[in-house]
C-alpha positions as CSV (number, residue, x, y, z in Angstrom):
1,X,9.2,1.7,86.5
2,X,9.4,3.1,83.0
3,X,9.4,1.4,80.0
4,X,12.0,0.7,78.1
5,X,12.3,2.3,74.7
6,X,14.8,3.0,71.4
7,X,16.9,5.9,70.8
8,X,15.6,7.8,67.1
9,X,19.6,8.9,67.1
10,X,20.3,5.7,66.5
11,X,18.9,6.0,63.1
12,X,19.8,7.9,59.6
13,X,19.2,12.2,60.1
14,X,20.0,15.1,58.2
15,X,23.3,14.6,59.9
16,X,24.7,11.4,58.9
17,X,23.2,12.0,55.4
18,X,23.4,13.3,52.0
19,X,26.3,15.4,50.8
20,X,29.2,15.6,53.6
21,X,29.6,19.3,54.7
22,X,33.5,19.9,53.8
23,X,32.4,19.4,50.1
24,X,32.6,22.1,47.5
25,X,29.7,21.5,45.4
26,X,30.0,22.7,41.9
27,X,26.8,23.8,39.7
28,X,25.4,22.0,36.7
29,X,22.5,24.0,35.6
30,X,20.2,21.2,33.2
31,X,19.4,17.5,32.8
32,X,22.3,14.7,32.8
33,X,21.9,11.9,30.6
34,X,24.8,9.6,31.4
35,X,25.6,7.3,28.4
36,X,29.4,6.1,29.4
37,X,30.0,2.8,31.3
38,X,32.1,3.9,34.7
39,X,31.1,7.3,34.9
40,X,31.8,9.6,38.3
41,X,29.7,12.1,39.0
42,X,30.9,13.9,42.0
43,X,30.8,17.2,44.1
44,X,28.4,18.3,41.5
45,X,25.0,20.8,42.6
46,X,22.6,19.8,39.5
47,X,19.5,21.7,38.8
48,X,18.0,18.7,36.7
49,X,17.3,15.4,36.5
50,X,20.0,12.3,36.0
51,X,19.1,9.5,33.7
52,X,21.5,6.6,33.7
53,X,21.8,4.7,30.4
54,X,25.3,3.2,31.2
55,X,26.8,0.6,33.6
56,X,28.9,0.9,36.8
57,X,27.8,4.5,37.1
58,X,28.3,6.3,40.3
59,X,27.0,9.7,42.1
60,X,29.0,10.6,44.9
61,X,28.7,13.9,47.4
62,X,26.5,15.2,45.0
63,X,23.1,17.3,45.3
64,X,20.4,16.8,42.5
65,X,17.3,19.1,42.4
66,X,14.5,18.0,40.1
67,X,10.8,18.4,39.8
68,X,10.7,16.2,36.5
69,X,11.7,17.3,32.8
70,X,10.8,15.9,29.8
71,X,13.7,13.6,29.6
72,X,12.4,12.1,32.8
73,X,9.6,12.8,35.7
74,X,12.5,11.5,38.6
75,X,14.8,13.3,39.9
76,X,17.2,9.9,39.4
77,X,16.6,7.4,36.7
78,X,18.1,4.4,36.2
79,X,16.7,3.1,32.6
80,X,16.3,-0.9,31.8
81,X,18.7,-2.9,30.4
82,X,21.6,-1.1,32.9
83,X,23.3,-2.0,36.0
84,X,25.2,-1.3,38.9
85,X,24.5,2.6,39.8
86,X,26.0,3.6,43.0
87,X,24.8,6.8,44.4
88,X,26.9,7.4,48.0
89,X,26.5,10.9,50.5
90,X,24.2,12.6,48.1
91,X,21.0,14.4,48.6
92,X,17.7,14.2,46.5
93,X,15.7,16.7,46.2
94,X,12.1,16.7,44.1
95,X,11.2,20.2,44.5
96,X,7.5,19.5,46.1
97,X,6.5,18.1,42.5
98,X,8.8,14.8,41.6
99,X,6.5,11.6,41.7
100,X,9.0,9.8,42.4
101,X,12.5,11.2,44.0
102,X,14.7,7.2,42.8
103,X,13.5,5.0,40.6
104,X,14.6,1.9,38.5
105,X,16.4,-1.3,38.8
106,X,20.1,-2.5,39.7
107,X,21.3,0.1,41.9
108,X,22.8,0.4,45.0
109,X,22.3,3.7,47.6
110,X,24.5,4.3,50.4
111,X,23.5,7.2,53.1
112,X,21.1,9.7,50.8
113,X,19.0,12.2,51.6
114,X,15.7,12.1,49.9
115,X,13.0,14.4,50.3
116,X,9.9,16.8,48.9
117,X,8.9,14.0,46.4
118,X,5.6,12.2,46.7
119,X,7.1,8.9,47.1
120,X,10.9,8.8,48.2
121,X,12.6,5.8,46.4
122,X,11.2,3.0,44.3
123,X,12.7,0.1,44.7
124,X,13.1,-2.7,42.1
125,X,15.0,-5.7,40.8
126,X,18.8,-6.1,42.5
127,X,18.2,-2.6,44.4
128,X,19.6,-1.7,48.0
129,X,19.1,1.6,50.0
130,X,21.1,1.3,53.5
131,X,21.6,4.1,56.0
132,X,19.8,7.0,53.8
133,X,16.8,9.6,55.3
134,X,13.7,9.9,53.8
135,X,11.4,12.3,54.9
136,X,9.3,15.4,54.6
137,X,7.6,13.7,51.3
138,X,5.5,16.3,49.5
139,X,1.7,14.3,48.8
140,X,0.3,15.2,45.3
141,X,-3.7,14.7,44.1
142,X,-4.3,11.4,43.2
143,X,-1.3,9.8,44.8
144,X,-0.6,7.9,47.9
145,X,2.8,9.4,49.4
146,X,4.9,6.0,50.6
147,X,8.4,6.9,51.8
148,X,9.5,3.6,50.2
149,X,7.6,1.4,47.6
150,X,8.6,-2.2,46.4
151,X,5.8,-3.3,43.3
152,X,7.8,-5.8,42.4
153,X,11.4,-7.2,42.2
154,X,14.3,-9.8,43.1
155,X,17.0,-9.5,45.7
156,X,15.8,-6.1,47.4
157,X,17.2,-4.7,50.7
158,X,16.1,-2.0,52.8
159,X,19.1,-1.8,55.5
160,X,19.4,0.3,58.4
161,X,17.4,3.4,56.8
162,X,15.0,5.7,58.7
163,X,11.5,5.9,56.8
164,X,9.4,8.7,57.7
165,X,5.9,8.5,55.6
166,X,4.9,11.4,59.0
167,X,5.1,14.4,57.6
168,X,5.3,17.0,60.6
169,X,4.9,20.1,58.9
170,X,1.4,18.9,57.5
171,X,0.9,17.1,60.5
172,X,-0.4,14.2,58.1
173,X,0.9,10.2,58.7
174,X,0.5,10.3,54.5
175,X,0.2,6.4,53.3
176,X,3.2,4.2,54.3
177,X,6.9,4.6,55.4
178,X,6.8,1.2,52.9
179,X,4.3,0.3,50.3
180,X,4.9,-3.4,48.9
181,X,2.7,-5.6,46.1
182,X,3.3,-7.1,43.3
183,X,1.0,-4.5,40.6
184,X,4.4,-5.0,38.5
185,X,5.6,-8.2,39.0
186,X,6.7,-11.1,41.6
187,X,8.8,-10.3,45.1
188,X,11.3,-12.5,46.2
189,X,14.4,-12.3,48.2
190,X,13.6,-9.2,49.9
191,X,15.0,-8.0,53.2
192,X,13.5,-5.2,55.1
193,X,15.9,-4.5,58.3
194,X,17.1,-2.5,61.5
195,X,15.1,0.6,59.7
196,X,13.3,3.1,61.7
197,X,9.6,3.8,60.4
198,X,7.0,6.3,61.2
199,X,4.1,7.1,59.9
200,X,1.5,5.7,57.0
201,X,-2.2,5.3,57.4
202,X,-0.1,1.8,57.9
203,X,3.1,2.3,58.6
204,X,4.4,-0.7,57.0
205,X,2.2,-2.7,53.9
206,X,4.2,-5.8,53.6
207,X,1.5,-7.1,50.1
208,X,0.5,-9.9,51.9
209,X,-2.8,-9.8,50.8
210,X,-5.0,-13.0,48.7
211,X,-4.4,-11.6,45.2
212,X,-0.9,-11.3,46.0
213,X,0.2,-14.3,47.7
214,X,1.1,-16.8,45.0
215,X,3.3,-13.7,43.9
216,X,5.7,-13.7,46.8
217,X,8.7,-16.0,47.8
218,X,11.4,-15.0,50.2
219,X,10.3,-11.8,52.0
220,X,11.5,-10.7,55.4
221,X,10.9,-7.8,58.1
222,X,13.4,-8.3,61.3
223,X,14.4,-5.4,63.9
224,X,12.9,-2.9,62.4
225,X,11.5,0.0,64.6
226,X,7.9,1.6,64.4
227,X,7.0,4.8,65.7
228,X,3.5,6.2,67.0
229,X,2.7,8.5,63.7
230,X,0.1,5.8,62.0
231,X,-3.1,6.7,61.5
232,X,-4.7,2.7,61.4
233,X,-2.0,0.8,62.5
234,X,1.5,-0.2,62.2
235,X,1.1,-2.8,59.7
236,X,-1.0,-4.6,57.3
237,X,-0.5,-7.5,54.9
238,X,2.6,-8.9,56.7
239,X,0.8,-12.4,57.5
240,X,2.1,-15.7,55.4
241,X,4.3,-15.5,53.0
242,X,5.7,-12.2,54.1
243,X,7.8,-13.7,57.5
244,X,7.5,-10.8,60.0
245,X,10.3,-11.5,62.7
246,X,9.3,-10.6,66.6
247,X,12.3,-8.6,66.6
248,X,10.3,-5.6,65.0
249,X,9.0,-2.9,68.1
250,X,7.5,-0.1,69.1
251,X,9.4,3.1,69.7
252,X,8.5,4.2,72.4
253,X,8.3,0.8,74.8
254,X,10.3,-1.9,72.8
255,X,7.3,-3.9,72.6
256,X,7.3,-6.6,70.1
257,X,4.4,-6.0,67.0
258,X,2.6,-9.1,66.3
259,X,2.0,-9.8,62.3
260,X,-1.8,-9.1,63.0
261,X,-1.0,-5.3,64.5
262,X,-4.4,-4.7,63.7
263,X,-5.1,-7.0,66.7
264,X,-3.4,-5.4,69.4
265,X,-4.4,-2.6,71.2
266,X,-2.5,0.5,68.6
267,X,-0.3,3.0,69.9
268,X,-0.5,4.7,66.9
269,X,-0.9,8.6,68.0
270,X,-4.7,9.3,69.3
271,X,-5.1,12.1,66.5
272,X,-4.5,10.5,63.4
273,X,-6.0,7.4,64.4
274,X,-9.1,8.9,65.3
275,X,-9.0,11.3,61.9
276,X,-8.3,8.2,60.1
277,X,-11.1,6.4,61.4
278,X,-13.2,9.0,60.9
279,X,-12.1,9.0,56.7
């Protein structure tokens, strides 16, 4: 009888992301530095970065290509002191050189596709990212490539996303399709859900760790989904505080990962585990 297993359709693609394909995009050529509460950006193809230093700010159906520029290394920034950036159906693009494709506090991303940065998005205080792709991360010297990364932060969700730290075209797992810790500050009230994850030399790095413990307060994995890609394991540092539901699987048998996944026999795929053992 065969096992059971989970649909990847289910989950955030190429498809169900970024800009919707009836849009007429029109070209900005240069940065965006947004300094006017309630500004729409929409339908726009910008060659540059956007720096947010204005409330209630949204991007919508909108492409942004940036490799970094003086005014800012991401291709989206949203500075401190600001809140409430919305970016809906838009695409992110770091050009195979961004550090970092999303970064800042107080926003809020809806279905975006992020890609060909060496970390996707960078998650911080009151941030959400639900439904959105991130994938095909581009690693750079000196960096560890996480699909997601949480150093710190207050009332963080990850909702319903797929995470893909498994680059196929290098055929490398990279670091993590999430990287959490507390190297910039405490984590609490943080919900990591129904995603789809693949990849990482752990695919997930919930932070759990003894220097960080007395760091973390509400933190939460349930019904996520993990796929064979890792190169270890499929997760590390997810023991007490960090509650780590049964509810998150496997792929590819619906099998329930215990917190210690380093216990278990791993179904992480034969290749990278045994190239990352080898490391």
């Amino acid at each position: 009888m065969p096992e059971p297993s989970i649909d990847v359709d289910d989950f955030p693609t190429e498809e169900s992301t970024g800009v919707p394909t009836a849009t007429q995009l029109r070209r900005h050529a240069g940065d965006i530095v947004v300094d006017e509460d309630g500004t729409l950006i929409e339908a726009l193809d910008i060659d540059g970065c956007v720096i947010i230093r204005a409330h209630d700010v949204t991007i919508r159906a909108s492409r942004i290509s940036c490799a970094g520029s003086e005014a800012s290394p991401f291709p989206i920034r949203m500075m401190d002191g600001y809140s409430n950036l919305k970016i809906v159906d838009s695409e992110i693009d770091g050009l195979g050189k961004a550090p970092v494709a999303l970064y800042g506090n107080n926003w809020t991303a809806d279905r975006i596709d992020v890609h060909n940065s060496a970390d996707g998005v960078r998650l911080g205080d009151n941030t959400t990212l639900r439904e959105s792709y991130v994938h095909d991360l581009a690693p750079q010297p000196g960096l560890h490539s996480d699909a997601v990364q949480v150093l710190h932060g207050r009332n963080v969700t990850v909702q319903g996303n797929t995470l893909m730290a498994y680059n196929p075209t290098l055929d490398d797992p990279l670091n993590g399709a999430i990287q959490t810790g507390q190297l910039m500050g405490p984590l609490d009230d943080v919900l990591i859900e129904g995603n789809y994850m693949d990849g990482g030399s752990y695919t997930v790095r919930g932070g759990a760790v003894p220097r960080d413990r007395h760091h973390i307060g509400v933190y939460v994995f349930r019904d996520n989904v993990i796929g064979p890609n890792c190169g270890y394991g499929p997760v590390d540092g997810v023991g007490a505080p960090v509650r780590w539901d049964s509810s998150n699987v496997w792929l590819d048998t619906a099998q329930v990962i215990p917190a210690d996944g380093r216990s278990v026999d791993s179904r992480c795929t034969k290749e990278h585990r045994s190239r990352a053992l080898a490391e």
